[in-house]
C-alpha positions as CSV (number, residue, x, y, z in Angstrom):
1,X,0.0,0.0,0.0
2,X,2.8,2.2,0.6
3,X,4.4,2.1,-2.3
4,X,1.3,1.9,-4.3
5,X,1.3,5.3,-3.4
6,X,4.6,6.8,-4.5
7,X,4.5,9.5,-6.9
8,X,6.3,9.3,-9.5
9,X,5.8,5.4,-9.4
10,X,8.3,2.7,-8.3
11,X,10.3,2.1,-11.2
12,X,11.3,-1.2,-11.6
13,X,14.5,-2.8,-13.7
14,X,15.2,-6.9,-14.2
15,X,12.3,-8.5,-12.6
16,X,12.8,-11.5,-14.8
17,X,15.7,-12.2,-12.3
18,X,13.1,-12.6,-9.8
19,X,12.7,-16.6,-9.3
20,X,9.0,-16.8,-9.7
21,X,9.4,-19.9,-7.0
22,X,12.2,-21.1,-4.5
23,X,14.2,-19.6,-2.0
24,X,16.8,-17.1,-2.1
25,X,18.8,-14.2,-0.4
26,X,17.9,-10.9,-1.5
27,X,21.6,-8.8,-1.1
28,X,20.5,-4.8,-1.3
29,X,22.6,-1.8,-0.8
30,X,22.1,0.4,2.0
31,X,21.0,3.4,0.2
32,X,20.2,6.6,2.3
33,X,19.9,10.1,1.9
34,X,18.6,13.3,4.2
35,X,15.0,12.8,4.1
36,X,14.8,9.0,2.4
37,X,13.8,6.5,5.3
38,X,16.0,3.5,5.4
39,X,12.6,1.3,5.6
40,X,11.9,2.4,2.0
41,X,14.4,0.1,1.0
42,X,12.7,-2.9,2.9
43,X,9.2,-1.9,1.3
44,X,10.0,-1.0,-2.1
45,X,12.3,-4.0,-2.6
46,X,9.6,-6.3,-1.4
47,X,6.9,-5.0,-3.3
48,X,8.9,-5.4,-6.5
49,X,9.7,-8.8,-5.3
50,X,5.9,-10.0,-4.4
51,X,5.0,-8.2,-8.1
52,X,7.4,-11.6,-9.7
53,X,6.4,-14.4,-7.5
54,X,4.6,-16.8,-8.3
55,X,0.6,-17.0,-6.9
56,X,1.4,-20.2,-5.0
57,X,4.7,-18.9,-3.9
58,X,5.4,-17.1,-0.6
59,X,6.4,-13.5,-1.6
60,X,7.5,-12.5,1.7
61,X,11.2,-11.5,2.5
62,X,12.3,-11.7,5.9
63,X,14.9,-9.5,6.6
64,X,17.7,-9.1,8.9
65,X,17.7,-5.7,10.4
66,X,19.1,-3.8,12.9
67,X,18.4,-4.5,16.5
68,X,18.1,0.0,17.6
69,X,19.4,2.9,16.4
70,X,22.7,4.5,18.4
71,X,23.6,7.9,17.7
72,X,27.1,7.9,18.2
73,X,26.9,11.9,18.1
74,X,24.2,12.5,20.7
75,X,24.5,11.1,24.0
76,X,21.1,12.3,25.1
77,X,19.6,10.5,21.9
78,X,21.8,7.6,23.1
79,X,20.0,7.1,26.3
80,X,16.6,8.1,25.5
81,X,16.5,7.2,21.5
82,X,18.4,3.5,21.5
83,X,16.7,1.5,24.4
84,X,13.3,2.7,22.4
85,X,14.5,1.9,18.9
86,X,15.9,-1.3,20.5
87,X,12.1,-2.3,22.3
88,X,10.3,-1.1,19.1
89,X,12.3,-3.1,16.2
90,X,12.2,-6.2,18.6
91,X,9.0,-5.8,18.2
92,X,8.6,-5.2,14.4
93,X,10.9,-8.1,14.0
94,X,8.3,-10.7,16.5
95,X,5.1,-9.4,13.8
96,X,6.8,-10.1,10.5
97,X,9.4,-13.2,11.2
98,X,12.6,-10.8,10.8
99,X,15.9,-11.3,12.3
100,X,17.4,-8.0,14.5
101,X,21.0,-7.9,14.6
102,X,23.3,-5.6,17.1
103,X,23.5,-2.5,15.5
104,X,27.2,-1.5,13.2
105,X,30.0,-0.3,13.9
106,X,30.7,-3.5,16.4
107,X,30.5,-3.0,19.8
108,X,33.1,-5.3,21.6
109,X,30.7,-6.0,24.2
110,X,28.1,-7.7,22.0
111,X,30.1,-10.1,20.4
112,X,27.7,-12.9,22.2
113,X,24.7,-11.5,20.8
114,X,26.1,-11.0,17.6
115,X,26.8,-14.3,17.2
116,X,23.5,-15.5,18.7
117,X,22.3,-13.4,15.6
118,X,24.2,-15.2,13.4
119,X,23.2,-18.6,14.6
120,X,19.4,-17.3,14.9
121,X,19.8,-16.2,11.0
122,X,21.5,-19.3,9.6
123,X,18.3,-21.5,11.3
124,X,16.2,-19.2,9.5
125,X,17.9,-19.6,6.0
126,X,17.6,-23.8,6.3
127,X,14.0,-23.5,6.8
128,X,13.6,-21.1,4.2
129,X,15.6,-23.0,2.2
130,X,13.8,-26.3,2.3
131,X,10.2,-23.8,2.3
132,X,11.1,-22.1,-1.2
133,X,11.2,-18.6,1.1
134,X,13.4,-15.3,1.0
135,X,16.1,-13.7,3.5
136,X,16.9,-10.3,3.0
137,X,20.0,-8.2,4.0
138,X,22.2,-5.4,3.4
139,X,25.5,-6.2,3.7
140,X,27.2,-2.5,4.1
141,X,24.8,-2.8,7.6
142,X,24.8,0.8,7.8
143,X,23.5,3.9,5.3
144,X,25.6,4.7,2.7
145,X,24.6,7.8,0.8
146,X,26.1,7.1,-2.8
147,X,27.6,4.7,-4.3
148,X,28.6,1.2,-2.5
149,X,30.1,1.2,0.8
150,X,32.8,-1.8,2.3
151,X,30.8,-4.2,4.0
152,X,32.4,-4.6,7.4
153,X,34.3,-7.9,8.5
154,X,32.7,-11.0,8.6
155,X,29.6,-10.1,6.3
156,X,31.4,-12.4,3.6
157,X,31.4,-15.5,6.3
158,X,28.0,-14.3,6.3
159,X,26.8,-14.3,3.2
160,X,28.8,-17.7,3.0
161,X,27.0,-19.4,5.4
162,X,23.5,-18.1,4.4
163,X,24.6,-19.9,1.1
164,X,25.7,-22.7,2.3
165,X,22.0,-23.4,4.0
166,X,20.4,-22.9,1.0
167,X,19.7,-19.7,-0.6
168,X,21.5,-18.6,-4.0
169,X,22.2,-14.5,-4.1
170,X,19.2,-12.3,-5.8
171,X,22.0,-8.9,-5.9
172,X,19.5,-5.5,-6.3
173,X,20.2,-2.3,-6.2
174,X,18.1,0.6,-5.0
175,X,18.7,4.3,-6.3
176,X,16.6,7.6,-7.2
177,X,16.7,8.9,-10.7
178,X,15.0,12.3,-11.3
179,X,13.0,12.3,-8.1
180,X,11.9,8.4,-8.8
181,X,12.9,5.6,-6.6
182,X,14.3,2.5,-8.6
183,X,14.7,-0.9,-8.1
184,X,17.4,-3.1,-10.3
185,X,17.4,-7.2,-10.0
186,X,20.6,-9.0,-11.2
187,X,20.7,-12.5,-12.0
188,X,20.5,-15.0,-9.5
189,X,23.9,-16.2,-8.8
190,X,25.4,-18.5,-6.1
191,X,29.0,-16.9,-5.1
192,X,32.1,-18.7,-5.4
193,X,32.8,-19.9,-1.7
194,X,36.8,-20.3,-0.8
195,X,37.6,-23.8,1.0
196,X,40.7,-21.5,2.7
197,X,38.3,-19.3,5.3
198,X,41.4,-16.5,5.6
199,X,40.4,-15.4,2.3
200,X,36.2,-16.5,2.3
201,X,35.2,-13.2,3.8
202,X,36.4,-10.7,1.4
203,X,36.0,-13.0,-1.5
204,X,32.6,-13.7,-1.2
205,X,32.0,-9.9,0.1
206,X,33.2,-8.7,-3.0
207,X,31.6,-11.5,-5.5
208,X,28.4,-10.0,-3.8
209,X,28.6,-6.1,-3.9
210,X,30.0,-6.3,-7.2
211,X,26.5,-7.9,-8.0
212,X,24.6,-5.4,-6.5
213,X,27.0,-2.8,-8.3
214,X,26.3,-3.9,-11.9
215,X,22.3,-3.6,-10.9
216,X,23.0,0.3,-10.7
217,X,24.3,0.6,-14.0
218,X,21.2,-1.2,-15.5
219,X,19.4,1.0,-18.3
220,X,16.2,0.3,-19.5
């Protein structure tokens, strides 16, 4: 409904790539701006998404998002802003099967609940996988205002292991042109996975968001 109501309309590129059936894992970037809500991204992507499924398919994605908001710059915001951000996307992510991770840049003192995320992800993606579902993700994991940012460390072992259980990579790319809000699908791909895990992260990390690069150079 939301994005039903856009004006100018969502502009879509490459829905063929959408798999009309099956699972996958939708890999976006984190595009942001002043003014552009970071849960555009989430709606307009699955819109496009549900638009190339199949009827007897389930078009949902379920996403992995970010467990509050922290305000490095405002330590008032930090006290008041992050517990509620923190309460309310726990909450977001209970109603519509979504997965909250800690919030980026790392904090050393969540490592346990960061890798209770990971672990609570990676169940997710088998059961998706075997249910013909979606897992969606950005793996720069915070707003990047142009272009592509460096996904932080690990989100390659990630991605790798998201693969692994299942779930070949759908890359898109979300941008405005001209005041309209597009979203590009690549082909569905499954990244090449190094046995040798020293160089697995940054390999896959970069097989991936140079996936989701090409879809912003996509023309009609």
């Amino acid at each position: 409904m939301a994005v039903a109501r856009l004006r100018p309309e969502l502009e879509v590129l490459g829905g063929e790539h959408v798999p009309a059936q099956g699972p996958c894992l939708v890999a976006c970037n984190h595009y942001s701006r002043p003014g552009f809500g970071t849960w555009w991204l989430a709606l307009a992507i699955t819109a496009a998404v549900a638009a190339h499924r199949a009827p007897a398919a389930d078009p949902q994605i379920h996403w992995v998002m970010t467990g509050a908001w922290t305000y490095p710059d405002s330590p008032w915001k930090r006290r008041v802003l992050t517990p509620i951000t923190r309460w309310a996307f726990g909450r977001v992510a209970r109603v519509y099967g979504f997965v909250t991770t800690p919030p980026m840049p790392p904090d050393p003192g969540e490592v346990e609940t960061r890798a209770l995320a990971v672990l609570r992800t990676v169940r997710l993606a088998r059961r998706l996988a075997q249910a013909g579902g979606m897992l969606g993700l950005a793996p720069e994991g915070q707003d990047v205002p142009a272009g592509l940012g460096e996904p932080p460390e690990g989100a390659g072992e990630f991605i790798a292991l998201l693969v692994r259980a299942g779930l070949p990579v759908l890359p898109v790319g979300i941008t405005e042109l001209e005041g309209r809000l597009r979203v590009s699908f690549g082909p569905l791909f499954e990244p090449e996975i190094p046995p040798d895990r020293a160089e697995r992260d940054q390999t896959v990390a970069r097989q991936v968001m140079a996936a989701i690069e090409s879809t912003l150079h996509m023309r009609r």
